[in-house]
N, C-alpha and C positions, 0 to 999 in steps of 0.2 A: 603380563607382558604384551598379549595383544591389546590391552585399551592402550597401553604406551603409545605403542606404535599406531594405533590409530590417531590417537591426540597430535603426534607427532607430524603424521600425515597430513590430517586437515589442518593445521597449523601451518606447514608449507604450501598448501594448494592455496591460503586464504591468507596467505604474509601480508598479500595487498589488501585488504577489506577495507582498512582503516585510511585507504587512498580512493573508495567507494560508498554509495550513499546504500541506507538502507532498501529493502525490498519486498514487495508481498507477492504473491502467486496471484492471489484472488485482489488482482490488480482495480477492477472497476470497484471495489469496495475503498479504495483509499483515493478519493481524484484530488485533492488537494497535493497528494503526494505524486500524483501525475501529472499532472497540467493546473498551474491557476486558475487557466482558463474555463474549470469546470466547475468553481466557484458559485455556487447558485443557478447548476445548471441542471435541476431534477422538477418533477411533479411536486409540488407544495409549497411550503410558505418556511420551512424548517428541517436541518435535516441533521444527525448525528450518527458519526461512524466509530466504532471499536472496534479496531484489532489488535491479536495478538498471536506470534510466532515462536513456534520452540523447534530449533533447527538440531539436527545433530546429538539429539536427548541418547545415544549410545556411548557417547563418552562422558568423561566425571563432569566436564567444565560446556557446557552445549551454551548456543547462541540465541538469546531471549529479544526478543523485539515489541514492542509496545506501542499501540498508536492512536491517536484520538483524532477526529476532526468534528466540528460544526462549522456551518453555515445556513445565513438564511438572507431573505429575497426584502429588500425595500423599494419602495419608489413605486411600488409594481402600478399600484391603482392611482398615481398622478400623472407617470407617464405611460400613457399606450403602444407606444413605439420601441418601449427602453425602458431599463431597467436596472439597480444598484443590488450587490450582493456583496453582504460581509462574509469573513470567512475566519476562525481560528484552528492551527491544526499544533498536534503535539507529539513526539516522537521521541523512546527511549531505546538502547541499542546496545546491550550486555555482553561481553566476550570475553570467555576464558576463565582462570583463576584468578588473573590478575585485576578481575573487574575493570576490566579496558571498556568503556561506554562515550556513547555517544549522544547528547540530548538538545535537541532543537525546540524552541517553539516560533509561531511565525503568524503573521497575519494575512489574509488575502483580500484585496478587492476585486471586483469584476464589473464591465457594465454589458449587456447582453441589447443586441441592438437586431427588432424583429424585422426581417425581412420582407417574409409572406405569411400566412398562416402556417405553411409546412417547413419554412427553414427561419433559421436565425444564427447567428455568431458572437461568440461569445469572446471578451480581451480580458487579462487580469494580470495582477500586480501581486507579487507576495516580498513581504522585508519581514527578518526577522532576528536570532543570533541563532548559533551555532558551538555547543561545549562537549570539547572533550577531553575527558579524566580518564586515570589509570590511580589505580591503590597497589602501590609497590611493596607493600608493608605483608600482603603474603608472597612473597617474589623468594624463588629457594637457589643458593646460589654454592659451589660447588666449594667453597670452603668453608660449609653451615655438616659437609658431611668428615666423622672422626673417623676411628677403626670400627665403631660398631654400626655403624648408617647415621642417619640424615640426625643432626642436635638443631632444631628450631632456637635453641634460647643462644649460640653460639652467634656473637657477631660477626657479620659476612664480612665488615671491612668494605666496602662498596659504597659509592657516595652516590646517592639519589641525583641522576639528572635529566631526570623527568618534570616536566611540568603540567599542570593543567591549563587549560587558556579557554576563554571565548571567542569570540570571531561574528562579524555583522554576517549577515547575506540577504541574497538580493536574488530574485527570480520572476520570471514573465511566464505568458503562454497564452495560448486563443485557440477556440474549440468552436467546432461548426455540428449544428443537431437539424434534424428531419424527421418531420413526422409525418405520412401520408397514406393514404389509400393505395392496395397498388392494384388487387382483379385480375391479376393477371397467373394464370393456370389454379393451382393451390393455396399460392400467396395472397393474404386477403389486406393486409395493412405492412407497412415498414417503417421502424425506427432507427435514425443512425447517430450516430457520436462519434466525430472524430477531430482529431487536434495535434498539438505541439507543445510542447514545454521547454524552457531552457530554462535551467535552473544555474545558483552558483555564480551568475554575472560580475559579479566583483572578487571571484576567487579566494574564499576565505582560507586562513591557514590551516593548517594539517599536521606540523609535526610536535610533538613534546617535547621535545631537545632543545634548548635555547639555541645550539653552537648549529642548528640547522635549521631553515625555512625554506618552508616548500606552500604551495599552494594546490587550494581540492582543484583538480579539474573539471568544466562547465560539463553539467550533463544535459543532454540532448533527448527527449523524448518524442516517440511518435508512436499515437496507440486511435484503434478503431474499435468499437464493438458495434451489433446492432439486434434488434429485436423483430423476428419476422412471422407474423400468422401465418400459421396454416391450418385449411382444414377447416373443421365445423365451427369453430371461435374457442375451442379449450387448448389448444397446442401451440408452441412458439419455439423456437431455432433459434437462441443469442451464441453468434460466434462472436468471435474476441481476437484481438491482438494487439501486441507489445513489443515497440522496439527500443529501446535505450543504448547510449553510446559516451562512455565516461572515462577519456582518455585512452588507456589503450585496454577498455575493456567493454566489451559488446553483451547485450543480454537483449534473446527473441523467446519470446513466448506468446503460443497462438494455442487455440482452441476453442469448444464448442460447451453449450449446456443445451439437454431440450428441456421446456419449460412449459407442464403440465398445470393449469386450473384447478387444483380440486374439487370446487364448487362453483358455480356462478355467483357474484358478486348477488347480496339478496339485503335489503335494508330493514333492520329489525332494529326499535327504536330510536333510528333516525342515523344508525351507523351502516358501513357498508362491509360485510363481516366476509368477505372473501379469501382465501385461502390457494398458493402455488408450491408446487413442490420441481427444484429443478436437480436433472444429474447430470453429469457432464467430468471432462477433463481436458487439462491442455497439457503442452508440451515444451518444455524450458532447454531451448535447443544445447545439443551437446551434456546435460545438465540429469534433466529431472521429467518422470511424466507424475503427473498429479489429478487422485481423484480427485472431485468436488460433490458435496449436496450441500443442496442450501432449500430452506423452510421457509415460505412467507405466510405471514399471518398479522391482520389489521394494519396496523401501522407497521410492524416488524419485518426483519428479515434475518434470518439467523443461516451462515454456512461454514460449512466445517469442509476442510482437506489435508491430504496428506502425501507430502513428496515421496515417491519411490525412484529411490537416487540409480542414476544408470548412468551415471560420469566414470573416472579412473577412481574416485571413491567410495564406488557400490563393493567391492571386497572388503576392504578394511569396516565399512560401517555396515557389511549386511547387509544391503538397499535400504537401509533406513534413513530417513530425511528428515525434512520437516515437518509438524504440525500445525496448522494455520485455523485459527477461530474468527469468523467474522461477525457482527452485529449489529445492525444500521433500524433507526427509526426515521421518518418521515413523517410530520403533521403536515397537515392541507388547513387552509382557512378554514372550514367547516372545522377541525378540530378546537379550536380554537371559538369560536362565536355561535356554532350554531348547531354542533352536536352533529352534522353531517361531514360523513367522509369521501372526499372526491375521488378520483379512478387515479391509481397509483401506477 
């Protein structure tokens, strides 16, 4: 009786989901899904992100989310000034029993245009489609139950009027990065990223009903992180934050990791085999606080967290949230040509 009612519950808190886009906690691991505009905008020549989210694993039917992106940098070495980055990213979005999903894929360009040595700005362009499906064929409907409970093989009598559809979309965004020396007290270097995303520009559709259309509402992003030395050269401070605004629904999330060196970066035939371990957590206002750890090692970066839900549905699920796994590789030209790895 209490999963009932639990299912019950996040089923009404979340009626709207399917009028919202998907989400990750460990936001700087997905920036195609944040801003275009971060499109080729990292350390290297290549870059590929994995993630994947298991939200609400307390009840039978919990909320699975799935996401890929690559991107990588051309043009770099004909123009000095500027710069062309492709991008592909991919996103699946599972809900319920009724296998209600979501699945995009999309492409991004960008061209990043160098200011100074310590700043540059970055514009991008993402088109791509937009599907989503429902499999009504496990759907239990109140005259499938006789005198003795629930008959699966009894015809409900109910006429499917649901459809699946696709839908184009269309999205911008521009990101401004800084990288510079700073000397001043503890602070010895600073890194910054920040930007804007509008997503959804042409308002794809949204509802399964033929005898209804509605359109997704533009989502609006604005997110900052940065990366700051302190100390003898092994310590760093990346705070973060996240604001998004998609119709009449708002979502802030801020927070911090510190970010320990394990080893000095040390070149042992002809690779740079360095090694970071960061902890941290944010805070997903009104919502969720979420640990984090995440692992780097060579090219890798591997981070794991987990929401500890502290909204109106931390009784019914226990504080239990979501799972979030992330896994990002990065090659540098050295990877590629020359057996040496650049400073990531």
């Amino acid at each position: 009786m209490r999963q009932v009612f639990t299912y019950m519950l996040i089923m009404l808190v979340s009626a709207g989901a399917v009028a919202q886009d998907i989400h990750f906690v460990q936001f700087t691991e997905t920036p195609q899904l944040i801003n275009p505009g971060q499109t080729g905008v990292f350390e290297g020549t290549a870059r590929v992100n994995l993630n994947y989210r298991d939200q609400w694993a307390s009840v039978d039917a919990p909320y699975r989310t799935f996401g890929l992106n690559y991107d990588h940098r051309i043009t770099k070495k004909k123009w000095k000034k500027a710069h062309l980055s492709v991008g592909l990213a991919a996103y699946r979005d599972d809900a319920g029993d009724l296998g209600m999903h979501t699945t995009s894929g999309v492409v991004s360009i960008s061209s990043t245009l160098i200011l100074t040595r310590e700043h540059f700005l970055t514009a991008g362009i993402q088109g791509g489609v937009l599907y989503r499906g429902i499999d009504m064929s496990n759907a239990v409907w109140g005259s499938q139950y006789d005198g003795d409970g629930y008959d699966p093989t009894m015809a409900s009598g109910e006429i499917n009027q649901f459809n699946n559809f696709i839908s184009p979309d269309v999205s911008f965004g521009f990101a401004w990065n800084m990288n510079q020396p700073l000397g001043i007290g503890p602070f010895r270097d600073l890194k910054v990223r920040a930007g804007t995303g509008i997503f959804h520009l042409n308002r794809p559709r949204q509802k399964f009903n033929l005898g209804e259309d509605d359109q997704l509402h533009i989502r609006w992003t604005l997110h900052a992180d940065a990366m700051m030395g302190v100390g003898s050269g092994r310590s760093y401070i990346v705070p973060m934050f996240l604001f998004q605004l998609q119709g009449p629904s708002t979502e802030a999330v801020f927070g911090g990791l510190y970010r320990f060196l394990l080893r000095d970066a040390a070149r042992v035939t002809g690779f740079v085999k360095g090694g970071a371990l960061s902890i941290g957590a944010t805070y997903r206002w009104a919502d969720a606080i979420t640990p984090i750890v995440a692992l780097e090692y060579l090219w890798f970066r591997l981070g794991i967290s987990y929401d500890v839900n502290v909204s109106k549905l931390s009784k019914a699920t226990g504080y239990q949230g979501g799972l979030e796994v992330s896994l990002k590789f990065i090659a540098s030209e050295g990877f590629y040509w020359t057996g040496r790895q650049s400073k990531n």
